[in-house]
ZADO-1210 file (C-alpha; in nm, 4 decimals, padded with zeros to 6 digits):
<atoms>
<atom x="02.2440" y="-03.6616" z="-01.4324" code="UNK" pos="1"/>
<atom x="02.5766" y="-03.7326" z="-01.4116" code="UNK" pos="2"/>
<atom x="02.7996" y="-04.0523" z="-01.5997" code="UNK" pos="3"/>
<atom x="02.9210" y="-04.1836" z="-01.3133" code="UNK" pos="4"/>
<atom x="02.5009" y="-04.2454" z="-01.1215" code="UNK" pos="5"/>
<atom x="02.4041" y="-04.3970" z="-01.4353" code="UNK" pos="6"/>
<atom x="02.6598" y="-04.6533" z="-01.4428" code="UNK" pos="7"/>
<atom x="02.4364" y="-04.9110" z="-01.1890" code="UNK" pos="8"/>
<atom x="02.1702" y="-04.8942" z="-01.4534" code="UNK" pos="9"/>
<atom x="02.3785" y="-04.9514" z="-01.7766" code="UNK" pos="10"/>
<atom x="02.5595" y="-05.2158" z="-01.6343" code="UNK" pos="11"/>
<atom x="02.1916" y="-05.3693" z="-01.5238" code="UNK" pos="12"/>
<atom x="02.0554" y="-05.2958" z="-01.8590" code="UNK" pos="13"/>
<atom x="02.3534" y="-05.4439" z="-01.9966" code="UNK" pos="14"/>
<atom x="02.3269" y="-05.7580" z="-01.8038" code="UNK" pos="15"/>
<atom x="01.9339" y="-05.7618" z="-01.8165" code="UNK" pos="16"/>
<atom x="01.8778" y="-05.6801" z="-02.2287" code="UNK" pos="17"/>
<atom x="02.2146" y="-05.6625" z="-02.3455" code="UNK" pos="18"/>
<atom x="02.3780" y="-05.9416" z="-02.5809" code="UNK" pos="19"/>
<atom x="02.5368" y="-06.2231" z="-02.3766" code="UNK" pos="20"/>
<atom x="02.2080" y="-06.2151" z="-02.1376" code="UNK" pos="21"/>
<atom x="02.3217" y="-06.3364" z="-01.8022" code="UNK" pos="22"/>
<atom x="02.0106" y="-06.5483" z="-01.6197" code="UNK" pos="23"/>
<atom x="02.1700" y="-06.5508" z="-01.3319" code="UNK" pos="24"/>
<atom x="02.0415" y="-06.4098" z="-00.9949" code="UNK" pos="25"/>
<atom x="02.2990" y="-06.3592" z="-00.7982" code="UNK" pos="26"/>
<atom x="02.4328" y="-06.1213" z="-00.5325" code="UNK" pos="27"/>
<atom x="02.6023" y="-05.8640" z="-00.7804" code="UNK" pos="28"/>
<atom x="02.2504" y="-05.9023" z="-00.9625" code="UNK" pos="29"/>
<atom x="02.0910" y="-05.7802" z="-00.6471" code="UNK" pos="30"/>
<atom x="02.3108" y="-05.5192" z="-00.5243" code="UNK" pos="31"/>
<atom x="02.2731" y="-05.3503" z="-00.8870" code="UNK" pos="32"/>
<atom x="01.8835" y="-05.3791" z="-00.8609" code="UNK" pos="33"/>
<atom x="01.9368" y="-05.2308" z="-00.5147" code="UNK" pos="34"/>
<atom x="02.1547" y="-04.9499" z="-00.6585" code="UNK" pos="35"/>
<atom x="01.9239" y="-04.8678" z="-00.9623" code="UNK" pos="36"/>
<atom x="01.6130" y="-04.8498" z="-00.6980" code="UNK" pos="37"/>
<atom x="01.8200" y="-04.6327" z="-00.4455" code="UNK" pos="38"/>
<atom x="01.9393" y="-04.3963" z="-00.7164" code="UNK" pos="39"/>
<atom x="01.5819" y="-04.3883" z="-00.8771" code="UNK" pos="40"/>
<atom x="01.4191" y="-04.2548" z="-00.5533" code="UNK" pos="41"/>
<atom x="01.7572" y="-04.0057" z="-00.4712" code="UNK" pos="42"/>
<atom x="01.6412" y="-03.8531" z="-00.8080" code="UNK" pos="43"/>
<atom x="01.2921" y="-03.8672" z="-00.7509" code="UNK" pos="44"/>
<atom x="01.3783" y="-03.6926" z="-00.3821" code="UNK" pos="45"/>
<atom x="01.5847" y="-03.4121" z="-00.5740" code="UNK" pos="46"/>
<atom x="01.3075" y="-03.3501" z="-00.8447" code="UNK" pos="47"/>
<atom x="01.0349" y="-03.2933" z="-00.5437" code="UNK" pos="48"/>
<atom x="01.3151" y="-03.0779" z="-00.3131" code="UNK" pos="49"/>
<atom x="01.3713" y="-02.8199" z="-00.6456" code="UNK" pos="50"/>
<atom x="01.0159" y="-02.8086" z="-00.7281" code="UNK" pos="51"/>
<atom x="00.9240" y="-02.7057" z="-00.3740" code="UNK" pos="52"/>
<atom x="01.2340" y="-02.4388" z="-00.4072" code="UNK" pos="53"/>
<atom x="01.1467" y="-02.3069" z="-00.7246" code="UNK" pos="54"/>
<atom x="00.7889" y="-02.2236" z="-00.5739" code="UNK" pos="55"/>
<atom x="00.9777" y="-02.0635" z="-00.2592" code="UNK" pos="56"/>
<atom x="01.2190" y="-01.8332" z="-00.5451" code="UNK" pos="57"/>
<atom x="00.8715" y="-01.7749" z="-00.6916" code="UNK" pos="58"/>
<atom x="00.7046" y="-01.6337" z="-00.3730" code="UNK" pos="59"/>
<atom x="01.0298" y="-01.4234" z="-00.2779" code="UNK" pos="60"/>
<atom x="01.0493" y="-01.2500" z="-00.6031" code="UNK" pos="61"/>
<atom x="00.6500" y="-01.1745" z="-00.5831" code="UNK" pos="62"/>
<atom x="00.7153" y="-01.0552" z="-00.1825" code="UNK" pos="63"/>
<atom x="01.0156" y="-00.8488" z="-00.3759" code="UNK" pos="64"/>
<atom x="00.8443" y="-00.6801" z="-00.6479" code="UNK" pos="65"/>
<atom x="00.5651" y="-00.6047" z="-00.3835" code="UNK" pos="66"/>
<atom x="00.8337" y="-00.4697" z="-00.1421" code="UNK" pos="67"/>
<atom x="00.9840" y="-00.2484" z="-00.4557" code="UNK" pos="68"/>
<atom x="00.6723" y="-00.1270" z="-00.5296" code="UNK" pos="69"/>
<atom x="00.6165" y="-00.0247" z="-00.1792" code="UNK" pos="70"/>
<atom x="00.9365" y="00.1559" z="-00.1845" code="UNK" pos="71"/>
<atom x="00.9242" y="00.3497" z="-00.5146" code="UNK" pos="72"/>
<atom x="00.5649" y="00.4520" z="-00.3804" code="UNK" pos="73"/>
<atom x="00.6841" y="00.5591" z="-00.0554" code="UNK" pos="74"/>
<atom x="00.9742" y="00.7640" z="-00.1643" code="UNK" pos="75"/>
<atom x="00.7593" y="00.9123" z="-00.4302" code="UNK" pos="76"/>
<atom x="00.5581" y="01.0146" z="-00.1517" code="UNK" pos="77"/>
<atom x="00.8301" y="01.1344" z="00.0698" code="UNK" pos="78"/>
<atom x="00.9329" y="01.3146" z="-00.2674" code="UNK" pos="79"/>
<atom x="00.6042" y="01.5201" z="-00.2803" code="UNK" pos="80"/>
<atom x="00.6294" y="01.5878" z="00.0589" code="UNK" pos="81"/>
<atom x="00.9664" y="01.7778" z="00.0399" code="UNK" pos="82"/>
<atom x="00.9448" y="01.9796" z="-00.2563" code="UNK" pos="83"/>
<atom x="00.5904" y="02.0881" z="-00.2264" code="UNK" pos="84"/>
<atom x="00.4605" y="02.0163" z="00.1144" code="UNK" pos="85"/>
<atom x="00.7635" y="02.1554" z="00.3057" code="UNK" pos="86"/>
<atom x="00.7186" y="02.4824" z="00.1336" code="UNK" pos="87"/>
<atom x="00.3935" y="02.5028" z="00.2489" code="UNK" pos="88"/>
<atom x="00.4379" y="02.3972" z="00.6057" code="UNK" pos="89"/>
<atom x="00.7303" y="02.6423" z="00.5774" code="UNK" pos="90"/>
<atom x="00.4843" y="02.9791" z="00.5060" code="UNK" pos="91"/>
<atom x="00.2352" y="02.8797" z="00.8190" code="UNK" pos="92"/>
<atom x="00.2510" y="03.0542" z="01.1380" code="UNK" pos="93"/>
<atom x="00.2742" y="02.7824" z="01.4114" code="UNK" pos="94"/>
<atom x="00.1056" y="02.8706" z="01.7772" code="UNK" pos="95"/>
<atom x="00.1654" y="02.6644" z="02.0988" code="UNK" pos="96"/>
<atom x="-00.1147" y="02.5068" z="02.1983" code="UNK" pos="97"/>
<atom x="-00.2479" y="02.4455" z="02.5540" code="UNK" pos="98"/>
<atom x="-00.5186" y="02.2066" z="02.6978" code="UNK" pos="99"/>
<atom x="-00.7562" y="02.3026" z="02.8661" code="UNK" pos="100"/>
<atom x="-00.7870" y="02.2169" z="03.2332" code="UNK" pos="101"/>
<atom x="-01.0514" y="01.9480" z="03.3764" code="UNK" pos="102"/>
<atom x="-01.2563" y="02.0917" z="03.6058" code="UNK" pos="103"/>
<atom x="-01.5060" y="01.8477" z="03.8681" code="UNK" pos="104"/>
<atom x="-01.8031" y="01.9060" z="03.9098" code="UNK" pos="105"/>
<atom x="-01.8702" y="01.9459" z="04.2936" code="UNK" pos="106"/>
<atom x="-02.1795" y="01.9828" z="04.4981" code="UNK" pos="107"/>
<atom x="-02.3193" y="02.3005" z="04.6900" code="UNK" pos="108"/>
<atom x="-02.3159" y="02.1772" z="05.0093" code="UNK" pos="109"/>
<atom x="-01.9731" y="02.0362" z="05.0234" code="UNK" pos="110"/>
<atom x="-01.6730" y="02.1719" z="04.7837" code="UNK" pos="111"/>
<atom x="-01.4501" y="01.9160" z="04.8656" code="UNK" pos="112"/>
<atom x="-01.6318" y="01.6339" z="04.7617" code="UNK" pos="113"/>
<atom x="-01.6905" y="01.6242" z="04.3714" code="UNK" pos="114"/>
<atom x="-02.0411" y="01.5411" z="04.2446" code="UNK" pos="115"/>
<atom x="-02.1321" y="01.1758" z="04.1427" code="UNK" pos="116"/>
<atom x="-02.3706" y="01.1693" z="03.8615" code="UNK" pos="117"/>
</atoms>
């Protein structure tokens, strides 16, 4: 925290515990009780807002280390591919292929008509 947010609450303390206690309730009293309170919950607000980030940088460096594990795994794989796969692939003798063609059954009596089973 910085000096100049902790100034409401020394100068309450001050006036509060301090030598020379003041007993007096008055509006600079209040506005410094005010101060104190709204500065208390800014910090608390702060504290809660880096907790939640600093379980969000958690979860991205997990996601990264699982994404950079992913990668070295795929280019080892991509590795192992080229330098022994491809000379493989390289030595086999590729034919087209060609489907064969459907053929309907018709019936006797009528060739035009196909047969429903």
């Amino acid at each position: 925290l910085n000096t100049r947010s902790m100034r409401p609450k020394q100068w309450y303390q001050r006036r509060v515990r301090g030598p020379n206690i003041e007993l007096v309730r008055d509006p600079v009293q209040y506005g410094l009780v005010e101060e104190v309170g709204q500065i208390t919950d800014s910090v608390e607000a702060l504290s809660a807002k880096l907790n939640e980030s600093m379980g969000k940088l958690r979860n991205l460096e997990s996601n990264k280390k699982a994404l950079e594990e992913d990668i070295a795994i795929k280019t080892n794989s991509l590795n192992i591919d080229q330098s022994q796969c491809l000379r493989l692939r390289k030595t086999l003798v590729w034919r087209s292929y060609r489907p064969a063609t459907m053929f309907t059954a018709t019936s006797v009596t009528s060739r035009h008509q196909p047969l429903i089973l």
